[in-house]
N, C-alpha and C positions, 0 to 999 in steps of 0.2 A: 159403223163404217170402219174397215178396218185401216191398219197403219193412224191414227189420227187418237192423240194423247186429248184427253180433257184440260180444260183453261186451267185447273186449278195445281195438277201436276206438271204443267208450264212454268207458269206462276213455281213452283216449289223449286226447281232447277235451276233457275233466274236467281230467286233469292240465296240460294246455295253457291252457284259462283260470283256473285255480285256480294256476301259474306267472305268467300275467300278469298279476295280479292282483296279488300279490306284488311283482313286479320293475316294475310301474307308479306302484306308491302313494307312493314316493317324491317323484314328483314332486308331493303334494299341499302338501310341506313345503318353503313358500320359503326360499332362504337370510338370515342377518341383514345387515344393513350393517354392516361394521366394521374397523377399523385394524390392523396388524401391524406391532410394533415387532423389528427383529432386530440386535445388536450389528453392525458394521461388521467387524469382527474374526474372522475366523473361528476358531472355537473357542470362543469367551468366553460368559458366561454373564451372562442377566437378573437383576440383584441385587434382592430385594425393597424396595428403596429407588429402583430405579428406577421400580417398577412404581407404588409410591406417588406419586412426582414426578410420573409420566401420569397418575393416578387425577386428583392437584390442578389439574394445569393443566386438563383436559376439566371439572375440576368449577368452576372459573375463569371456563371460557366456556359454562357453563349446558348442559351436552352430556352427555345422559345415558347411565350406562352400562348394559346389560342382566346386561352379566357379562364376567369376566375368565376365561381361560385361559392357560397354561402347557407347552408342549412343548419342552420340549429346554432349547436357546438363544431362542426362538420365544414372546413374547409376544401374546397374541391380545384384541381389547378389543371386544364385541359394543354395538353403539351402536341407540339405540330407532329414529332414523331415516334415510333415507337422506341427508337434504340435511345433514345434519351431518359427513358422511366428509370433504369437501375441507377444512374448518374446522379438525374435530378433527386430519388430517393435517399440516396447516401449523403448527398452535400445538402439537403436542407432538415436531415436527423442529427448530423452531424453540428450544423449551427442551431437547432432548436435545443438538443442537449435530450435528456430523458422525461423531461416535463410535457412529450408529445407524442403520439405513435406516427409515424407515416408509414404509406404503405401503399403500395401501385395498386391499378386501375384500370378500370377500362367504361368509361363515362357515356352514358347513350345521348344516341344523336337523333332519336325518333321524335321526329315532329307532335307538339301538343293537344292536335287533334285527334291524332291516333292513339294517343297515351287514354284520352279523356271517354274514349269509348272501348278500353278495357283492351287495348292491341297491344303488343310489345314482341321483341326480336323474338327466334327461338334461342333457346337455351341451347347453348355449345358445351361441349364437352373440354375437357384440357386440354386433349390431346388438336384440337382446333381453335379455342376463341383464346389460349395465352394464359388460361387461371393460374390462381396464383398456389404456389407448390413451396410448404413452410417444413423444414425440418428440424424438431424439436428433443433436446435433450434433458434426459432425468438426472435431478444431482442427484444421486447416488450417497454420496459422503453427508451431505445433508439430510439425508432419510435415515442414513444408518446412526449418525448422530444421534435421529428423536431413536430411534430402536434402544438404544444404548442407554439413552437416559430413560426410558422406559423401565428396560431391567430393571436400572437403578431402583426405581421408585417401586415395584414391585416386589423385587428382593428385600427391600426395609419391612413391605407387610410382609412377606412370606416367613420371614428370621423370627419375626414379632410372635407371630401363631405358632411357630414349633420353638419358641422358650429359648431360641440361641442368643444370648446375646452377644449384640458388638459395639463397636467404638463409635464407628463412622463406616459409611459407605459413598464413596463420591465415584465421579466418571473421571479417568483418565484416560485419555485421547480415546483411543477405539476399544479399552478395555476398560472393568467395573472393577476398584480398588476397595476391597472390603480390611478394615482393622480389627482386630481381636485383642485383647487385654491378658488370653494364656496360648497356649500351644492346643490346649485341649477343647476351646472353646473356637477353636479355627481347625480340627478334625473332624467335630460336629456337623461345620456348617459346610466342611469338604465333602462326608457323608452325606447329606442332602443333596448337596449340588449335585453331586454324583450318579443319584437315583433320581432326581426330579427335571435336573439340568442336563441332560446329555452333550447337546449341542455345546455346551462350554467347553474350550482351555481352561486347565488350572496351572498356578503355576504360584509356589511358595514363597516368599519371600519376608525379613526384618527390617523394621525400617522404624525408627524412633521409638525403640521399646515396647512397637504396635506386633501383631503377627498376622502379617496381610495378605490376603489370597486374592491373586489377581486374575481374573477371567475373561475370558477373549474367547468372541464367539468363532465358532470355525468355519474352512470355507464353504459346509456341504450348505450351512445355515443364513448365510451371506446372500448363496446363490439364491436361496428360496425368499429369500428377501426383497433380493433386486425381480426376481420375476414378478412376485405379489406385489409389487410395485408400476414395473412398467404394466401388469395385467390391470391392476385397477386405473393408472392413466388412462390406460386405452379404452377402459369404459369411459371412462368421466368425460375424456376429449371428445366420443363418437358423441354422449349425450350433451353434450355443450354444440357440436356440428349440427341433430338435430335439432335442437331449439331454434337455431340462427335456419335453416329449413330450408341448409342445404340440396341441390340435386345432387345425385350419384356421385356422393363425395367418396375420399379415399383416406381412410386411417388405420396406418398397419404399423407392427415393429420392424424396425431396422437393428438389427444388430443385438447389443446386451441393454443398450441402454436408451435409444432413442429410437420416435415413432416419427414418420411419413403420412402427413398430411394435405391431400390435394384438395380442393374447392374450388370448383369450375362453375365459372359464370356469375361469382361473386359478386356483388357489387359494391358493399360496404364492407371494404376488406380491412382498414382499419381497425369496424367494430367487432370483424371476426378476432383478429391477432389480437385485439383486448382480451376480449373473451377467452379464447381459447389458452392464451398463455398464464391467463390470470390465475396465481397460483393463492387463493383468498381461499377465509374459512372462519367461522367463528367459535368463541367463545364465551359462555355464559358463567357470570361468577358475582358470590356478593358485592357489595362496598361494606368495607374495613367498617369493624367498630372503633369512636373515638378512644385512642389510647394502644389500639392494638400493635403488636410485635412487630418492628419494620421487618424484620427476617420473614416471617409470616404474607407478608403485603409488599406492593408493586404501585408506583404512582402513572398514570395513562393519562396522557392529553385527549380533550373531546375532537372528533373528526371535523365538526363542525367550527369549532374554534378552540384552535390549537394553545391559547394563552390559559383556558382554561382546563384546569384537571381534576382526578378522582383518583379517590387510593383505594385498590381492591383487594379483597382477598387473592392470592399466589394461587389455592384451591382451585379448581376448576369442574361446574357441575356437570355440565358437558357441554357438546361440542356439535359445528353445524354436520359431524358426518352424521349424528341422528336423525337428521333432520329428511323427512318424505316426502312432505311439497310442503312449497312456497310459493304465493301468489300475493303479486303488487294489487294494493284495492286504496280505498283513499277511508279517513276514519269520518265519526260525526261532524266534522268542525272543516273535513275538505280538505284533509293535510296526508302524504303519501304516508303509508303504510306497507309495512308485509306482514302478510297472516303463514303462521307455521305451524304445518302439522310434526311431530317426534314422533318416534318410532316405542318401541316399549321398552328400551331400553333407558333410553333419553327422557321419555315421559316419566319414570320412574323415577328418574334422578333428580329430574324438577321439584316431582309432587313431596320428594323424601325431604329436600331441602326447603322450600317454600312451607313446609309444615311448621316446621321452627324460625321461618323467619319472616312472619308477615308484621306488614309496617316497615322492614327492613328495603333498601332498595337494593337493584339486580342491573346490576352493568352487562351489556353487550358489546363485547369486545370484536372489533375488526380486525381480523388476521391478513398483512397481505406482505408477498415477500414484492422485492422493486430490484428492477435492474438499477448501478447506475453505474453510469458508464466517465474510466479515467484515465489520464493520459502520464504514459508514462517516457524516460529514455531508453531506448535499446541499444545499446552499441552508435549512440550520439542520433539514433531515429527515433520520431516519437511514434509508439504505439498504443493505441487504446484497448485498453482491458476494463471488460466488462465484470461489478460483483455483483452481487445481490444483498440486498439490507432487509429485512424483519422489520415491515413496521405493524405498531398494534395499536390502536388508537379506539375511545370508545363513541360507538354511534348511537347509545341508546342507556339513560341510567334513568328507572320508573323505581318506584315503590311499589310493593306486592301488598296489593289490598285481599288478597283469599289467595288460597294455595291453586296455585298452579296446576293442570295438567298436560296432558300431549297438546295440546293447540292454546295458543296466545298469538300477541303480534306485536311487531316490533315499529315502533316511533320513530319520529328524530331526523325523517332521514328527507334528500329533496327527492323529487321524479323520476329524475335518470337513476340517480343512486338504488330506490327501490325498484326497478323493473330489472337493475343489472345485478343486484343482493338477489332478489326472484330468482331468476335463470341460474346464477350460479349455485345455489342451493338445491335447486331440482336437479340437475347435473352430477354434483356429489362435488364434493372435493378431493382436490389431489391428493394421492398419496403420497407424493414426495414431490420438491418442486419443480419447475419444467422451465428451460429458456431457448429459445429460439436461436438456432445457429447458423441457419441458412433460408433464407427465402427469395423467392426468383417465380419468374413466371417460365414457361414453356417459351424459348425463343422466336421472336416473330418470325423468322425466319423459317423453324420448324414448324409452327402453326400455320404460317402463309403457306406453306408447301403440301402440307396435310390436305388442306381445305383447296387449295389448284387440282393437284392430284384427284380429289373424292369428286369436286365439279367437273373436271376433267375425262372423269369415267363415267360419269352420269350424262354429259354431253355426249361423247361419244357412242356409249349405248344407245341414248335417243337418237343421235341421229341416225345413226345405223338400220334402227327399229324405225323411223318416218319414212326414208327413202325404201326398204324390203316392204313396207306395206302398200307406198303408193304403186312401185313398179306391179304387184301382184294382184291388189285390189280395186287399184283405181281412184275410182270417186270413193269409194266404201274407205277406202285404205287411209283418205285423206281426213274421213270423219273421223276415224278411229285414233289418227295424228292427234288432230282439235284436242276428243276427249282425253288422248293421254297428259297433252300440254295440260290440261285442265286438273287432272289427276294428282298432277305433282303441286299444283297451286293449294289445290285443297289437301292437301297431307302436309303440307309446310305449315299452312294458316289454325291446323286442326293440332300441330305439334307444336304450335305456338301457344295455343289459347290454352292447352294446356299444360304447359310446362313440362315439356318431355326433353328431355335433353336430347341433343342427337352429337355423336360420337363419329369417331372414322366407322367402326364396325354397321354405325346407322346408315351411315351413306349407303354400304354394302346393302345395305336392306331397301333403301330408296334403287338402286341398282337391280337389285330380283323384284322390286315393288312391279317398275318399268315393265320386265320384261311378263309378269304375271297378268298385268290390265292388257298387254296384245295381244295374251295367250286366248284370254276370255273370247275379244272379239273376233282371233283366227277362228274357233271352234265357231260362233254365231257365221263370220260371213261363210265359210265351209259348210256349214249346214243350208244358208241359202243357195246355196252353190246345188247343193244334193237338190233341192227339190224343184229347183228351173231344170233341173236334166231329166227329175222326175214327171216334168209333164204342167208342173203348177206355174198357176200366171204370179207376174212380178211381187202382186200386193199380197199374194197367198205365200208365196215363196220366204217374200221380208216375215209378216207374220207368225210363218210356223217355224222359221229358222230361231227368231228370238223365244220363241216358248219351249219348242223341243231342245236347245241348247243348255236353257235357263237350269235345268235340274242337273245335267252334269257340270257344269260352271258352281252353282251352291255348294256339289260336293267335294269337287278338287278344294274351292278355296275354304271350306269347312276344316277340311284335317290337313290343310296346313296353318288355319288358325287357332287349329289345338293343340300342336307344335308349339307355334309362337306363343301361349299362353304357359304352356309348362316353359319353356326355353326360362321365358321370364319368372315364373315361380322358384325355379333350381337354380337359376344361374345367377351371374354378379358382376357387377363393371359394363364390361365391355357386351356381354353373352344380353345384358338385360336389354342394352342400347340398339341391339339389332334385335333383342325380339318385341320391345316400344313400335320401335319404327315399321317394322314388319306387318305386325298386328293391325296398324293405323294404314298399311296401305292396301291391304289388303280390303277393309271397309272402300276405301276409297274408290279403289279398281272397279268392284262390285257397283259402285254407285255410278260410276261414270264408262264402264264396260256396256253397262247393260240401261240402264233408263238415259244418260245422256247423249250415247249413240242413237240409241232408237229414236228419243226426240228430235234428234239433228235430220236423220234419215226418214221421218215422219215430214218433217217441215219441207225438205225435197223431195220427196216421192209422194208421202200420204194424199189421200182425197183427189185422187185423181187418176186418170186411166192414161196408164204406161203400156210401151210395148216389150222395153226391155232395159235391164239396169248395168250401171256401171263399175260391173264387180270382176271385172278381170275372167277368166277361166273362159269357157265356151259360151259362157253368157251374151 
């Protein structure tokens, strides 16, 4: 019988809008504005006396609260409005002190049902949902510091192996202070520098019976510095953004010294700015034999408990930039661990020095630089200036029972501690340290405006496209409404489940989505149109119009969806977010162009004897 679908391709239709349906409604439920307070510490827990201290200070500056939550280490403070986040941010960092991160928000409000069957909002881009936009700066002078002291320590071997010798070699401020005992004995090592060292100033100087060649690197060497600097942050940042599994984040350079990072749709923005800023790194090194040379050795408190210490060799075997992966797992006994692969470089140094030193034990040293932030006078105003401190504290001192190579695992540590040692190690570490100088979200105000605007053209195009279909089509015109209303349910619910972000440029895409799923069904009711003037009754007409149609419809929307696949393979940001959205609507259009109309116009027309339809034209 023609026009008349089977029960089970009913059935399949049903359950596809009654799924989207479902997995779209989320997004009727905006998120709240609000703040996220997380210990600085990992592992440490929100005490209720903290949470009271934020309660008082937001209630201080008239900032109301909608509701407080609690997860973990992870306090969460829902605020009634947006312009109150930068406020309430500042004034309760400000009384917490450096012992906390805070950090805005933007908290869901998606009821728990919908949560518990796998739904949730779409993913917004920055330029719409308000994410949060960190701008972060490299010290510079602290990188060229370790550079400097680097020479240092290389020039002692380098003098050593070509027979020069000297007094001393120390660092002063940004130049290498070499002493010699003759004149001729500091030509030698002018002759080397000279040939081996280009990149250096020299410059002669006497100074306590010493004869001292002072070296200062120059500027062309500087520059290549600071680039290999901010180039390796900006790896380490993107792979620290991936791990946290960011969407279509944004991490780029700004300037000589600082990178531009956006994360839209964040949710745990706290644990990103941990992470991300966290300028951590380790180091591996004996424990001192008893009796050895304090000049030689360095005493370090354990992480664990700070009253206890170890005194280490100065040496250092290497270091976590060897390190290739690391992975948090738990050991025989149920206690966190992380297992670490070294590179072969790293692995070498292990196996060279665990050769000679088994039964010996092996400290792992935790590198982390720490803002802290202090108040000073200015001109009779207090202003806060933020430094940075070097702490090094050890997490981990074993006994090497057999030599060492590329893979071991480190101890000692709690849960949080080793999942966030994990990440930062597969990441890399920084090459020089990084601190945050500016962080803000996209103003609600530009966000609300984005997001009116994008609805705004998307309404209007619809409606425009409902009223020109019904005046032309009719009854036909009005199915083809339904299926488009339906269209866009299902591309919202299908860019939900999968975590596609959608951008202003997606909107644009949901906008040509629109106009591509009426296109479909003008070419089908036009083709039923041709074959009532050609003679064929109503249900031959519906029939051969949707089959004869069907092949040029597969190929229009074919090679634009090959388009929309390179678009996204070549392109980035914004190029990718309209060619997601594109892509997806495209599916969609096709699904509800062509089998949901038909069903619609089956259920009115099919299985039965018509005279004539209501499709507008001479019909």
């Amino acid at each position: 019988m023609l026009n008349k679908y089977p029960l089970w391709k009913n059935l399949l239709i049903l359950f596809v809008l009654v799924w989207a349906a479902i997995y779209a409604s989320p997004n009727l439920y905006p998120p709240d504005p609000a703040i996220q307070v997380t210990p600085a510490q990992s592992g440490a827990e929100m005490s209720p006396k903290v949470v009271d201290q934020i309660l008082s200070v937001l209630k201080g500056r008239d900032i109301d609260v909608l509701a407080t939550e609690a997860e973990g280490s992870t306090s969460l403070f829902r605020l009634t409005a947006s312009d109150d986040q930068l406020t309430a941010k500042d004034a309760v960092q400000k009384a917490l002190g450096d012992n906390y991160v805070v950090a805005l928000n933007l908290a869901p409000t998606t009821p728990d049902w919908l949560l518990s069957l796998g739904a949730g909002p779409m993913t917004l881009g920055l330029d719409l949902s308000g994410g949060v936009h960190f701008l972060m700066e490299v010290d510079m002078a602290k990188y060229l510091e370790g550079r400097i002291e680097n020479y240092r320590q290389e020039l002692r071997t380098r003098l050593r192996e070509e027979n020069i010798k000297y007094r001393r070699i120390r660092v002063d401020g940004n130049s290498v202070r070499m002493s010699f005992l003759d004149e001729a004995l500091r030509s030698n090592a002018d002759s080397f520098l000279r040939r081996e060292y280009p990149e250096f100033l020299r410059k002669e100087e006497k100074q306590d019976n010493y004869f001292d060649l002072i070296l200062t690197v120059n500027e062309q060497k500087i520059r290549e510095f600071e680039d290999y600097a901010l180039k390796q942050n900006l790896t380490t940042i993107r792979n620290r953004v991936n791990e946290l599994g960011v969407a279509e984040p944004l991490v780029q350079r700004q300037g000589r010294n600082r990178i531009v990072v956006e994360l839209p749709g964040v949710q745990d923005t706290a644990a990103a700015k941990k992470i991300l800023g966290k300028a951590a790194n380790l180091e591996f090194r004996l424990e001192a034999t008893p009796g050895a040379n304090r000049y030689t050795t360095e005493e370090y408190a354990f992480r664990s408990d700070e009253f206890r210490t170890a005194r280490l060799e100065k040496a250092i075997i290497t270091t976590g930039d060897s390190v290739t992966n690391a992975q948090p797992s738990f050991d025989e006994n149920g206690f966190p661990q992380v297992n670490i692969d070294l590179d072969s470089k790293g692995g070498a140094s292990i196996t060279r020095v665990t050769k000679k030193a088994v039964k010996r034990r092996m400290a792992v040293l935790f590198v982390e630089s720490k803002p802290k932030t202090t108040t000073e006078i200015v001109d009779g105003v207090e202003v806060d200036k933020v430094v940075h401190i070097e702490e090094k504290s050890i997490i981990s001192l074993a006994t090497i029972q057999s030599v060492l190579g590329s893979s071991f695992r480190i101890t000692g540590l709690e849960s949080a501690e080793a999942s966030e040692l994990a990440l930062l190690l597969r990441a890399g570490a920084l090459a020089a340290p990084m601190y945050f100088v500016e962080e803000r979200t996209v103003g609600p105000s530009l966000g609300k405006e984005n997001i009116e605007m994008g609805v705004n053209s998307v309404i209007l195009g619809l409606a425009m496209v409902l009223v020109v279909m019904v005046v032309f089509y009719r009854l036909f015109g009005l199915v083809a409404n339904v299926a488009l209303m339906a269209n866009l349910v299902i591309l919202i619910a299908l860019m939900s489940l999968v975590g596609a972000t959608l951008t202003l440029p997606g909107i644009a895409g949901i906008v040509l989505t629109v106009g591509m799923a009426v296109d479909a069904n003008v070419l089908i009711f036009a083709r039923i149109r041709e074959e009532l003037a050609n003679g064929r009754s109503p249900q031959q007409a519906i029939h051969e119009g949707y089959d004869r149609a069907f092949v040029t419809i597969l190929d229009a929307n074919l090679t634009t969806l090959i388009v929309a696949v390179i678009l996204f393979a070549v392109g980035t940001g914004p190029v990718k977010g309209f060619a997601v959205t594109l892509s997806f609507g495209i599916l969609t259009s096709m699904f509800t162009a062509i089998m949901l109309t038909r069903a619609l116009i089956n259920l009115i027309y099919g299985g039965r004897r018509i005279e004539s339809l209501s499709i507008g034209g001479k019909a």
